[in-house]
C-alpha positions as CSV (number, residue, x, y, z in Angstrom):
1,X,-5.3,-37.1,12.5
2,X,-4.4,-38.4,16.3
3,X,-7.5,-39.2,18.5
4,X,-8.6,-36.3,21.1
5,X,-6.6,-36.6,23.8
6,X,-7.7,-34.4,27.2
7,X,-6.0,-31.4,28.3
8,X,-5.1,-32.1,31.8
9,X,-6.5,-29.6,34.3
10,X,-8.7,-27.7,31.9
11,X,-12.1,-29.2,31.7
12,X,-13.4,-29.9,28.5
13,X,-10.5,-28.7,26.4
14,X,-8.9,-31.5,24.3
15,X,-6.0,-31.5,22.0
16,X,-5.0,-33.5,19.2
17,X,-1.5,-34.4,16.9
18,X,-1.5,-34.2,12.9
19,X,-0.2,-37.0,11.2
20,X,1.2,-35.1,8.7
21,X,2.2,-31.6,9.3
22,X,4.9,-30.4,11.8
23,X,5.4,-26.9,13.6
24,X,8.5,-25.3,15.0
25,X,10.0,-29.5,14.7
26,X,7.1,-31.3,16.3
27,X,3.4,-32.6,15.1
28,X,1.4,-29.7,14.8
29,X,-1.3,-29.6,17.5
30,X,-4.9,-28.9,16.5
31,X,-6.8,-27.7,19.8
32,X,-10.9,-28.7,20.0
33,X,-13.3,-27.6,22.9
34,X,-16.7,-29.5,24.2
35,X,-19.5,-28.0,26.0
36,X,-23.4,-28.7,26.7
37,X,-26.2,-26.6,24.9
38,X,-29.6,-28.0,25.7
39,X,-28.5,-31.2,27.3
40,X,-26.7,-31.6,23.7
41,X,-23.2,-32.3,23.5
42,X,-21.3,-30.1,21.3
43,X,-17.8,-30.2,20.2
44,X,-15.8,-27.1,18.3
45,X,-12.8,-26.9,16.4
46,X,-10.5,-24.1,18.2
47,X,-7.7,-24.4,15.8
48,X,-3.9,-25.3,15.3
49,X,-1.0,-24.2,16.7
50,X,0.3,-23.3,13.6
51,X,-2.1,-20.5,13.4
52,X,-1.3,-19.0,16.5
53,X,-3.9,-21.1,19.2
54,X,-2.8,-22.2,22.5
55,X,-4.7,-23.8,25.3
56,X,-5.7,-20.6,26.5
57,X,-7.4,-19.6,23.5
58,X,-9.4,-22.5,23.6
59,X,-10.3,-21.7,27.1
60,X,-11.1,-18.5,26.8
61,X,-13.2,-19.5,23.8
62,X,-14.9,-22.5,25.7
63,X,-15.7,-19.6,28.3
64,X,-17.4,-17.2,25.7
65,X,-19.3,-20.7,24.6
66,X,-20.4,-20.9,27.7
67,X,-21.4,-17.6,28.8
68,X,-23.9,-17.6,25.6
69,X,-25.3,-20.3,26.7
70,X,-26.3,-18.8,29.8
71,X,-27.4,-15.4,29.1
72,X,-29.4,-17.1,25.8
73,X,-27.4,-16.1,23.1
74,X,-27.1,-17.6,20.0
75,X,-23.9,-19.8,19.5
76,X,-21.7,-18.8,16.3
77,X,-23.1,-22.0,14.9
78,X,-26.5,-20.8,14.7
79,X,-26.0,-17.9,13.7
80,X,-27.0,-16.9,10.0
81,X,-23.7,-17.6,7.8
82,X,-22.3,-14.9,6.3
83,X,-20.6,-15.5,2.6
84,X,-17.0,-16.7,2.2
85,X,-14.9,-13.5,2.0
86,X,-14.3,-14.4,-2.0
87,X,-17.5,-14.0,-2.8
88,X,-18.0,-10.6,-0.5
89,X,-14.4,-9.5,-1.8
90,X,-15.7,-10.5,-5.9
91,X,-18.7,-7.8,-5.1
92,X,-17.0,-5.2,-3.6
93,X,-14.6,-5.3,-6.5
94,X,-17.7,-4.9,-8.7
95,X,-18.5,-2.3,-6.5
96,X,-15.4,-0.4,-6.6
97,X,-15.1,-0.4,-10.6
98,X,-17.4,2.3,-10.4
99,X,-17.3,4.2,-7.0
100,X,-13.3,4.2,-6.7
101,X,-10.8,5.8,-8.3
102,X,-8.6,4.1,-11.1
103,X,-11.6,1.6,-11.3
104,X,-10.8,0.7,-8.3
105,X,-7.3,-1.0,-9.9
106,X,-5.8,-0.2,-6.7
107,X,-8.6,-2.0,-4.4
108,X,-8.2,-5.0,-7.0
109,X,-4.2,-5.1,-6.4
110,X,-4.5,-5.0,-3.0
111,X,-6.8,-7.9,-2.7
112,X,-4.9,-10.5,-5.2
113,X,-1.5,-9.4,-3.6
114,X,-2.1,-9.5,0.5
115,X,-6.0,-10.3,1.3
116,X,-6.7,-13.5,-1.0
117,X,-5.1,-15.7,2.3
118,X,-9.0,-15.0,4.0
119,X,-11.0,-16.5,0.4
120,X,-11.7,-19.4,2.2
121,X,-12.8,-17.6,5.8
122,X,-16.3,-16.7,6.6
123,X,-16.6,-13.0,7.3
124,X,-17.4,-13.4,10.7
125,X,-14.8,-15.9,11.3
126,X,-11.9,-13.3,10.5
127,X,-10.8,-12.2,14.1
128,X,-8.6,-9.0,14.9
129,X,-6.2,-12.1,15.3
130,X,-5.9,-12.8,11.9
131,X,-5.2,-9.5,11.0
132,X,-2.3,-8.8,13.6
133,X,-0.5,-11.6,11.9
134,X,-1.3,-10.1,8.7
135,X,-0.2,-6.7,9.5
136,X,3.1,-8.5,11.0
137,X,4.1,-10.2,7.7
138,X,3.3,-7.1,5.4
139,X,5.6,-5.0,7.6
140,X,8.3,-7.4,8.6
141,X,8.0,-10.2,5.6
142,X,6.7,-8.6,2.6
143,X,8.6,-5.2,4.0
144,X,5.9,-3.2,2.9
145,X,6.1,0.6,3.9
146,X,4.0,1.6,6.7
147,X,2.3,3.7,4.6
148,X,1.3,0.7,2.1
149,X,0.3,-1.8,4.8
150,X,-2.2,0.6,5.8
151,X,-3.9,0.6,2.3
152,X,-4.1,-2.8,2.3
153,X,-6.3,-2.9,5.9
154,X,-8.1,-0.3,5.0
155,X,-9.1,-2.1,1.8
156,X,-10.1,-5.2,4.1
157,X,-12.4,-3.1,6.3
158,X,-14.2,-1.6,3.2
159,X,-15.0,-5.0,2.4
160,X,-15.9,-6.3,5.6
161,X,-18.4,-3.2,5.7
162,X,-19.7,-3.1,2.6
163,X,-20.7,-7.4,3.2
164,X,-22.4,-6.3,6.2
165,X,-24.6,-3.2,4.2
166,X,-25.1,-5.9,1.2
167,X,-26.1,-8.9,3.6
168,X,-28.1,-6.9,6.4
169,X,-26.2,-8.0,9.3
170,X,-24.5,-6.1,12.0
171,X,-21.4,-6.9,13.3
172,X,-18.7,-5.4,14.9
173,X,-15.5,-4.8,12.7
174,X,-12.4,-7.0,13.3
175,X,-10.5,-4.0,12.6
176,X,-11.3,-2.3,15.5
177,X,-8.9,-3.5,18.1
178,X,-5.9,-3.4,15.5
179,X,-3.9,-0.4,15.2
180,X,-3.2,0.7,11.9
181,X,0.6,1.5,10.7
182,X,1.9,4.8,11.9
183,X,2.7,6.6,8.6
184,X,4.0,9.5,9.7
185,X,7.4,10.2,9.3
186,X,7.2,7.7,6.3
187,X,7.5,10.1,3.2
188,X,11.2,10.2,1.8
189,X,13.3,13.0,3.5
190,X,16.4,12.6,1.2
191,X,16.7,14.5,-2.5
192,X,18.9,14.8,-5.2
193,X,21.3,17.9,-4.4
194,X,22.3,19.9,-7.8
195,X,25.6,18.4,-8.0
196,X,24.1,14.9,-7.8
197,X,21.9,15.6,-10.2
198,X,24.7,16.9,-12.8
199,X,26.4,13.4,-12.2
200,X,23.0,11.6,-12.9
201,X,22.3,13.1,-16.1
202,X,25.8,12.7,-17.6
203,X,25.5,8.9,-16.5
204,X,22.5,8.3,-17.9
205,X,22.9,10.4,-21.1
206,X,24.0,6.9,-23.3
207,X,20.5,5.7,-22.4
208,X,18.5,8.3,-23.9
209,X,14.7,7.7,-22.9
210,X,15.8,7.2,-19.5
211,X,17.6,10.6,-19.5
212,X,14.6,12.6,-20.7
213,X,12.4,10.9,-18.4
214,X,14.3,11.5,-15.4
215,X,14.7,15.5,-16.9
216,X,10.9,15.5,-17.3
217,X,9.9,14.2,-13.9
218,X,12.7,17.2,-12.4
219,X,11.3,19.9,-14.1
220,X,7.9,19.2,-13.9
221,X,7.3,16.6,-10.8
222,X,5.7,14.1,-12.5
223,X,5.3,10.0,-11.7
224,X,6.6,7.9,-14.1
225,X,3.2,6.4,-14.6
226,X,1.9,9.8,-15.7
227,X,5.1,10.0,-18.5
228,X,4.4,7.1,-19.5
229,X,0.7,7.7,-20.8
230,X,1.6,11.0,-22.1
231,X,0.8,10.8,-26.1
232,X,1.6,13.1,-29.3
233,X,-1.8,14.8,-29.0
234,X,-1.2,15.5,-24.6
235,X,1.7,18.2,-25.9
236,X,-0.1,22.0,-26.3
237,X,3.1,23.2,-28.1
238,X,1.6,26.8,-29.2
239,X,1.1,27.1,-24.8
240,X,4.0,25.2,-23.6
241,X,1.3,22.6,-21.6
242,X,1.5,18.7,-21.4
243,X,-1.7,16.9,-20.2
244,X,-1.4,14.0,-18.2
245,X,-3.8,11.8,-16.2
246,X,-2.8,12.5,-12.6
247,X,-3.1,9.7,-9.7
248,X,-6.6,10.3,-9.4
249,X,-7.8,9.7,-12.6
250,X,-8.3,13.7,-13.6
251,X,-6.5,15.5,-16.2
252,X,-4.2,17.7,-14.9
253,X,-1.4,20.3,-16.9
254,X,2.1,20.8,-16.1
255,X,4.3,23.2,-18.2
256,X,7.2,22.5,-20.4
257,X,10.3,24.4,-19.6
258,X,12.4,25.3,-22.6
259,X,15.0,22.0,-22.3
260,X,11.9,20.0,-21.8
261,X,10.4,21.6,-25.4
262,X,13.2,21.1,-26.8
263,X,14.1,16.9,-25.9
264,X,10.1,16.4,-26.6
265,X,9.9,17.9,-30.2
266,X,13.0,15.7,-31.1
267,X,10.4,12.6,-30.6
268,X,8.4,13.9,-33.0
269,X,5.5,11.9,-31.9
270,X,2.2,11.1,-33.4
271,X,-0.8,12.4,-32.2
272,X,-1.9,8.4,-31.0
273,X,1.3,7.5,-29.7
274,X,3.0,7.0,-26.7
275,X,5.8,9.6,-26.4
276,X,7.8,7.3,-24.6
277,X,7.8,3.6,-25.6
278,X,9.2,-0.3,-24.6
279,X,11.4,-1.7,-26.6
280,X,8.3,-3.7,-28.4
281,X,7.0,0.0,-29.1
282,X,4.3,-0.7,-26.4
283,X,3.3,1.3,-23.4
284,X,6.0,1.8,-20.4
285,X,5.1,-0.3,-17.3
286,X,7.9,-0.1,-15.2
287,X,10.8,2.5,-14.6
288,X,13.9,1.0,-16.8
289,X,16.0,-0.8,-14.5
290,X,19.0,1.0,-15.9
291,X,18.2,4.3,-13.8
292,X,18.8,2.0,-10.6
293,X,22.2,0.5,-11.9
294,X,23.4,4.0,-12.4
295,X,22.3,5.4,-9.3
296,X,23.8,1.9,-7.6
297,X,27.4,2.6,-9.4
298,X,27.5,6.4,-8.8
299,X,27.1,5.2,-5.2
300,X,24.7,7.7,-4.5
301,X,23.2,5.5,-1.9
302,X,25.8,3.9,-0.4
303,X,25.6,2.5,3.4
304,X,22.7,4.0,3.3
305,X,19.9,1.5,4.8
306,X,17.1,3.7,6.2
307,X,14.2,3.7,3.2
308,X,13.2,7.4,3.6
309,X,16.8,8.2,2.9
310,X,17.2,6.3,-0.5
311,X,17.7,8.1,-3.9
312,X,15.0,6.3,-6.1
313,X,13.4,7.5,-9.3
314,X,10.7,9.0,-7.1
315,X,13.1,11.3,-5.3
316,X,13.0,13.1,-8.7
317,X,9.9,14.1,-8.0
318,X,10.8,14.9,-4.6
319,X,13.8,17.0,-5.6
320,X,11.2,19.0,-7.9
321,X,9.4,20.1,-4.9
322,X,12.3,20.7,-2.8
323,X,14.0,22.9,-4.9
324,X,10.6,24.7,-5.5
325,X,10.6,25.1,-1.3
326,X,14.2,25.7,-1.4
327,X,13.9,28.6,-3.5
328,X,11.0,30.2,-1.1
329,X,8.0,29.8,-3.0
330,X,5.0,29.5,-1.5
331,X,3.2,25.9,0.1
332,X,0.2,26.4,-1.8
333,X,2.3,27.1,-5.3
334,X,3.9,23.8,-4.7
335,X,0.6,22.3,-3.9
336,X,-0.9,23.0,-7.8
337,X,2.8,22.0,-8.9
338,X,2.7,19.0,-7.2
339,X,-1.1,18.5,-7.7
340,X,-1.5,17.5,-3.8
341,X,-5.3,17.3,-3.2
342,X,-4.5,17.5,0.2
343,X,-2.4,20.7,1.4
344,X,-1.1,17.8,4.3
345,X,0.4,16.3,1.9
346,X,2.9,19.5,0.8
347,X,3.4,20.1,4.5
348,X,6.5,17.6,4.5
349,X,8.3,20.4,2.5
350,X,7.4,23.1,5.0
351,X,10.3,23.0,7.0
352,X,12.9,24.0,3.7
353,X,11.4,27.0,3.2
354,X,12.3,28.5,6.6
355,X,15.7,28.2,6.7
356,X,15.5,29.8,3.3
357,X,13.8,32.6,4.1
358,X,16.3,33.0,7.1
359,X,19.0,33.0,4.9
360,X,17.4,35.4,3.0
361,X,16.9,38.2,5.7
362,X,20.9,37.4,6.8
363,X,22.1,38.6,3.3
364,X,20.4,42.2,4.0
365,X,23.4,42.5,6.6
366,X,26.1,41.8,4.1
């Protein structure tokens, strides 16, 4: 590390070069402020250029120094330290096993994936800063959805609260000053259309668990994670009823239409066992890459670059409750088909069932 060197013009601001890591082609330039508490001379690490810090951060955080000192404050240094965010992040976790949903799986994900870069931060030391830049490389580096990006904040600001309740401090959130993701206008617009559909299943029809999974999830609108815990025992054949384990965790029942009774009672599957099954006869994790391929070489999503507008294997599920509005029945009928806990989240298919029900009252004039 270079000596201090003075920051011309800007009293008690000092910068210095790193022997040994560059930014944007040059040394990287760590920036360090001085100041007088009690006739005591005090220096302060500001930070590097790499992380965002410029000379007027380290003014305006000289200036903050200084106007604790004046008005009696305590200086960050003396303040009591709050834990590492690891260790607050390692008791949430705990915490959420319980209180959240899933066991809190989705909390844990969430962590290991996007907030492990603060482990080594002090809670307090995490500035709305740090999570600007954060939010900047989930949506435009990572290319996480709006919608996504959102979960993962939200996740840090449970934390960050929860440290404060479980170490007695108050402190104002971080979170505050950043604005959280827009997700409207996020949820896919785009479904498969009948004929599209017809296509799909004859292409997939050499790839057998792959077709009946794609059937299921159209007839009954469920997630491929739900199909892919559904057992032997989960099928009511004398009712026509699958059980399944929705997204939060609570059984819910969909009903087998006769093409889906028929496809299932060719598995012939044990009570015990996974209806559908990997190649090593273990649980499903992932949807088979071979739906993608097919959908890829049927060009169903050609030129197409906006995300709400690409055919996945979701957009089955989103087809299910299209059609449903398509075909005029009721928001809160889709609502228990769809098991939406929220109504909000069946309002995006609102606006088929209109145009339905104008077409509808046309055909009385024919």
């Amino acid at each position: 590390m270079g000596k201090r060197i003075k920051v011309k013009n800007y009293p008690g601001i000092y910068s210095r070069e790193s022997e040994n890591k560059n930014f944007k082609g040059k040394p990287d330039i760590c920036y360090d402020i001085c100041y007088k508490n009690k006739e005591k001379l005090i220096w302060e690490k500001v930070g590097w250029s790499s992380e965002g810090y410029s000379v007027k951060m380290a003014v305006m955080v000289r200036a903050e120094r200084v106007r604790s000192i004046r008005h009696g404050e305590e200086l960050p240094q003396d303040k009591k330290k709050l834990p590492y965010f690891k260790d607050a992040a390692k008791k949430y976790l705990e915490w959420a096993q319980i209180n959240k949903t899933r066991g809190g799986r989705d909390e844990a994900n969430r962590y290991k994936n996007h907030l492990k870069t603060f482990d080594n931060s002090r809670i307090d030391e995490i500035t709305s800063f740090h999570l600007e830049k954060l939010k900047k490389e989930l949506l435009t580096d990572k290319k996480l959805s709006p919608q996504t990006t959102k979960h993962v904040l939200v996740v840090f600001r449970e934390i960050f609260n929860k440290s404060l309740d479980w170490w007695s401090v108050e402190l104002p959130s971080p979170l505050r000053r950043v604005k959280l993701p827009n997700t409207r206008n996020t949820y896919r617009l785009r479904f498969y259309t009948k004929e599209e559909i017809n296509i799909l299943l004859e292409a997939l029809m050499p790839y057998k668990q792959v077709h009946d999974m794609s059937l299921l999830s159209l007839r009954t609108g469920l997630r491929h994670k739900e199909m892919a815990g559904i057992k032997g025992s989960d099928i009511d054949w004398n009712n026509g009823l699958i059980s399944v384990i929705g997204k939060n965790q609570e059984t819910d029942h969909v009903y087998m239409t006769p093409d889906i009774r028929d496809i299932l009672r060719k598995y012939n599957t044990p009570p015990g066992e996974y209806v559908f099954k990997s190649r090593s006869g273990e649980k499903i994790k992932e949807v088979s890459d071979t739906f993608a391929k097919i959908v890829k070489k049927l060009g169903f999503n050609e030129g197409i670059t906006e995300r709400r507008q690409i055919l996945t294997f979701h957009s089955l599920r989103h087809t299910f409750a299209s059609w449903l509005a398509l075909q005029g029945e009721q928001l809160k009928t889709i609502q228990e088909m769809m098991r939406h806990r929220d109504i909000n989240m069946t309002m995006k298919y609102a606006h088929l069932i209109p145009s339905h029900k104008k077409k509808a009252a046309e055909r009385l004039l024919d």
